[in-house]
N, C-alpha and C positions, 0 to 999 in steps of 0.2 A: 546623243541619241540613246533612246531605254534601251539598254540589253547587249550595246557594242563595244564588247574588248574592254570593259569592267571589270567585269568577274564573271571568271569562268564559265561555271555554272549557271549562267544566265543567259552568256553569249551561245554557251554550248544548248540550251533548251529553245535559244530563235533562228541556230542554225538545224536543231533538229525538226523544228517545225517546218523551216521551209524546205526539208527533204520528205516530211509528209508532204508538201503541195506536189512537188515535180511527183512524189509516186503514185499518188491518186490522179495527176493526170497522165500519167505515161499506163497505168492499167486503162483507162478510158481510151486512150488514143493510142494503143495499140491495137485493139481490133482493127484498124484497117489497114494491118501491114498485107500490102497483097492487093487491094483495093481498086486497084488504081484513081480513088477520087481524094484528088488533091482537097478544093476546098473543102470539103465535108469533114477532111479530116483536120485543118486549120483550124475550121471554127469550130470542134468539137472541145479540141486542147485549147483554144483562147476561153471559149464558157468552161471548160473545166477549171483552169488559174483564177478565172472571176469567182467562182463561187468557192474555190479553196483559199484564196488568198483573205475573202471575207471574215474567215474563222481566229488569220493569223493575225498575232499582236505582235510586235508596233504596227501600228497601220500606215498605210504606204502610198504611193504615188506616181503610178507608172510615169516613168521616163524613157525608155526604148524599147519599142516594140515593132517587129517587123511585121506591116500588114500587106504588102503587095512582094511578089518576084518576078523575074524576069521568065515567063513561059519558055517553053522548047520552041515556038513558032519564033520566038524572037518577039513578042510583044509583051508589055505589061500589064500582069495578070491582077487585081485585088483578089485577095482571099475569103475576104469578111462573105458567107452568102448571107447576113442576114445585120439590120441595124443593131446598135445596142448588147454587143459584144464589145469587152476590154479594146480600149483602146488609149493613146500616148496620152496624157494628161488624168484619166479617169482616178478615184482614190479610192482603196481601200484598206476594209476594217473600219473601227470606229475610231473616232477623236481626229485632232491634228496630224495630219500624217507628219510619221517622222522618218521615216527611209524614203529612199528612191528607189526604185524597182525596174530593174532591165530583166524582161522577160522572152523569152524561147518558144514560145508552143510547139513547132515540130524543128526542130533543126536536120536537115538532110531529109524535107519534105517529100520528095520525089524518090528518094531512098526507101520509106517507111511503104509509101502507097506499091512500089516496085517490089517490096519483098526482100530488099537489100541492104546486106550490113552498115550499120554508122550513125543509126537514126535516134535523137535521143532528145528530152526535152530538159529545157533548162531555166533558171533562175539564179538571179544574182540582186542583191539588195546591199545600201549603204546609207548612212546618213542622209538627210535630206538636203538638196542642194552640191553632192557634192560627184554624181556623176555627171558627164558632159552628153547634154541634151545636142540630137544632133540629126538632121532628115535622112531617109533614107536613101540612101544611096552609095557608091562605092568606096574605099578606102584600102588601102596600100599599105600592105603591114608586113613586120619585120618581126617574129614571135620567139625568143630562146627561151631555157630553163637558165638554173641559177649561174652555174658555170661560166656562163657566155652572158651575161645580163650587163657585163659593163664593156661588150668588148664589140657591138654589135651598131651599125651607122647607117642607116636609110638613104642618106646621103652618097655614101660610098657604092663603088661596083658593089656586084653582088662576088665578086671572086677573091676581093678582099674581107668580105664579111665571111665566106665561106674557111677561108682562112685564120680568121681570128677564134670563128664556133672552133673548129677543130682543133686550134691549141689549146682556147680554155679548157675543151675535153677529154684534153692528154691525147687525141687521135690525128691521124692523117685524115684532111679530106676524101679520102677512097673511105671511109670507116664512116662515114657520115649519112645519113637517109632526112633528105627535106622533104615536107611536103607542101603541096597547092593544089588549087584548082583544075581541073583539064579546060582552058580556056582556049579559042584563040590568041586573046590577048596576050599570055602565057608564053607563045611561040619562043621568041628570042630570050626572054628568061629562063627557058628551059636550055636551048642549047648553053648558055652562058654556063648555067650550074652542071652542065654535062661536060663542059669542057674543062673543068676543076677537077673531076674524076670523082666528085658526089653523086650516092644514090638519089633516086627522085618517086618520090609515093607520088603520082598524079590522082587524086581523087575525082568523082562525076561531081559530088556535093558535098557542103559544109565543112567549114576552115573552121570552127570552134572544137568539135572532134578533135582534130590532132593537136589545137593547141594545148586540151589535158593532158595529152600525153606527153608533149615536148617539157611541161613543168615537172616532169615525174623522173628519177633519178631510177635509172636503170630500165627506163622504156628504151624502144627500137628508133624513136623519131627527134632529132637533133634539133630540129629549126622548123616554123612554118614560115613563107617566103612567097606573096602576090597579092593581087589587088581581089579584095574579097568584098561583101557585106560590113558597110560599118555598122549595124546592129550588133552583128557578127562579134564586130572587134570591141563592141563595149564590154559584151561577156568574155568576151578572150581575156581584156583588159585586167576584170573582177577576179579569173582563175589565175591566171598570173601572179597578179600582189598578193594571192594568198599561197601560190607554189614557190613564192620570194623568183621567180623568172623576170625577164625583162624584156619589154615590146618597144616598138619604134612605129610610129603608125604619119600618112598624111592623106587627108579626103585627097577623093579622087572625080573631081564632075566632069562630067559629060557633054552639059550643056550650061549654054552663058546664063538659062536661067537656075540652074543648081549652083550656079556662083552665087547668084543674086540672091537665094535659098540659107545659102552658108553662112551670108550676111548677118540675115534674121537670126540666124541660131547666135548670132554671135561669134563668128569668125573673121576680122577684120582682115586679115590676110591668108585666103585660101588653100595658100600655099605651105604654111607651117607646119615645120614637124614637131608632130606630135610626140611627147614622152609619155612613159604611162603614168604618172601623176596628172596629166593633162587629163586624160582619159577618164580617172578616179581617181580624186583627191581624196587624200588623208588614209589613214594604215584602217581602219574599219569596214570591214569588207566582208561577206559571208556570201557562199555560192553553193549552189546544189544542181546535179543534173542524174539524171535516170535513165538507164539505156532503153532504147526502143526494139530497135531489130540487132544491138549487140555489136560486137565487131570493136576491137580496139580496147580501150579501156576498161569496156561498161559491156557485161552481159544484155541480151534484150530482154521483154518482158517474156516468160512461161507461164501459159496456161493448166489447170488443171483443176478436173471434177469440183466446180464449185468455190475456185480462189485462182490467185496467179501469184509468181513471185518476181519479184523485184533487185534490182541492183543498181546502188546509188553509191553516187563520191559527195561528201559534203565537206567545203570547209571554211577555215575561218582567217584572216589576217591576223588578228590582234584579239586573242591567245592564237598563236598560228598551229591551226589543228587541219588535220586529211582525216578524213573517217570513210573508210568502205563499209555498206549497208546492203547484207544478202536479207531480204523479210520477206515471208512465207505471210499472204495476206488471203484468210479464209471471207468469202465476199457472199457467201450465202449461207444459211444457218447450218446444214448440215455437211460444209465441207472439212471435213481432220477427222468424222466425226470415228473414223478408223485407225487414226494416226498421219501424221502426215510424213512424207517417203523426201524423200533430201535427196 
């Protein structure tokens, strides 16, 4: 593919471009932190991606995108309020697409419209054909940094895996902090890693959040650990192979017909565990995400007199590059026109 893990300088100009797309839509779709309207603010960031992604070379091809969630009432919600917004298969840019594109529009959707930390938008792109197209629905994931990347089994209790993260990290499990979901489902998982004597970050929303951080050498979060968003877990996937971490992941349906679903996508046996080469094949790999409302790794977006500022992580597999990105973006003609104040 043009521009992946060749030469530098060329990988390094289509992983900065697509930290331009996440930042232009996370200035767009942060106005509705506070909101409370969820779609509105979906489809703002799904047409934001569409007409930023248009501009970026290679041209692409979406392969994961989450367009429906699970409401607060308990039922499921689509997001799309309107036809002809991005969606799973659509292609953009010009030519042959040559990436595959798993995109974010709000991650910690209910987060951003609430006014609460964690919310951030994301993107991740790789060769064409070489991420795992896959419906939406849930999946079961096992998330460490490098450390722990060989020492971690889906398979296994979670008290033995809780035990392996913390040797590879030179710590006792008391020194540990995992994070998940606050689910029901969670219940007995929880007690389990509470009877290890590991801390536990329970989050309201989005398991991609702390999987940046768990890749990052010297953060506060050791492991992410429960059944999330497999959207979710493609991007987890993407930040991962490029923080060199290692995931463990297996779908998780609900109903006999998401079996029959997993079929289609090409899952012959429902049940396998996933590695992260599964996930994303080949070391070419480029990810970008933008904070929204902040909190964790990523600042959210600030506003002011006529521009906002931004903070993004962008990186790369193959040259394996982390880049943090503070930009000060004047969005009306006479904003700096004083200086601008840091």
């Amino acid at each position: 593919m043009h521009g992946f893990g060749k030469t530098p300088g060329v990988t390094g100009a289509v992983a900065m471009a697509y930290a331009s797309v996440t930042e232009s839509v996370a200035l767009r779709a942060a106005r509705y932190e506070g909101s409370g309207l969820h779609r509105e603010a979906f489809t703002l960031a799904a047409e934001a991606f569409g007409e930023e992604l248009g501009r970026v070379r290679p041209a692409g091809r979406v392969a994961i995108l989450r367009e429906r969630r699970l409401a607060e009432a308990g039922e499921t919600e689509f997001l799309k309020t309107r036809s002809g917004l991005l969606s799973v298969g659509d292609e953009t840019g010009e030519g042959e697409p040559e990436t595959d594109l798993a995109i974010e529009p709000v991650e910690g959707l209910s987060l951003l419209v609430k006014g609460q930390e964690g919310s951030l938008v994301a993107l991740a792109a790789s060769p064409a054909g070489t991420m795992q197209r896959m419906p939406d629905m849930y999946m079961s994931k096992i998330i460490v940094g490098p450390r722990a990347k060989d020492r971690i089994d889906l398979d296994a209790p979670v008290s033995e895996n809780i035990a392996e993260i913390a040797e590879a990290n030179g710590r006792k499990p008391s020194e540990l902090t995992v994070a998940m979901l606050d689910r029901d489902r969670h219940e007995n998982l929880i007690e389990e890693i509470r009877a290890t004597g590991a801390r536990i970050r329970i989050l309201p929303e989005g398991d991609l959040t702390p999987a940046i951080s768990v890749g990052l050498r010297g953060a506060d979060l050791h492991a992410v650990i429960g059944i999330g968003g497999a959207p979710e877990g493609i991007l987890a996937a993407a930040a991962i192979k490029c923080l060199g971490g290692g995931m463990q992941a297996r779908m998780w349906p609900t109903q006999r017909s998401q079996v029959e679903e997993l079929r289609e996508y090409g899952f012959e046996d429902p049940e396998k565990k996933l590695m992260l080469g599964d996930l994303v094949r080949g070391d070419d790999v480029v990810f970008s995400a933008t904070g929204l409302t902040g909190g964790g790794t990523l600042r959210g977006v600030r506003y002011f007199r006529g521009g906002g500022r931004t903070h993004t992580v962008v990186m790369s597999s193959s040259p394996r590059m982390i880049r943090f990105i503070d930009t000060i973006h004047a969005l009306e003609p006479e904003a700096g026109a004083r200086g601008f104040q840091i």
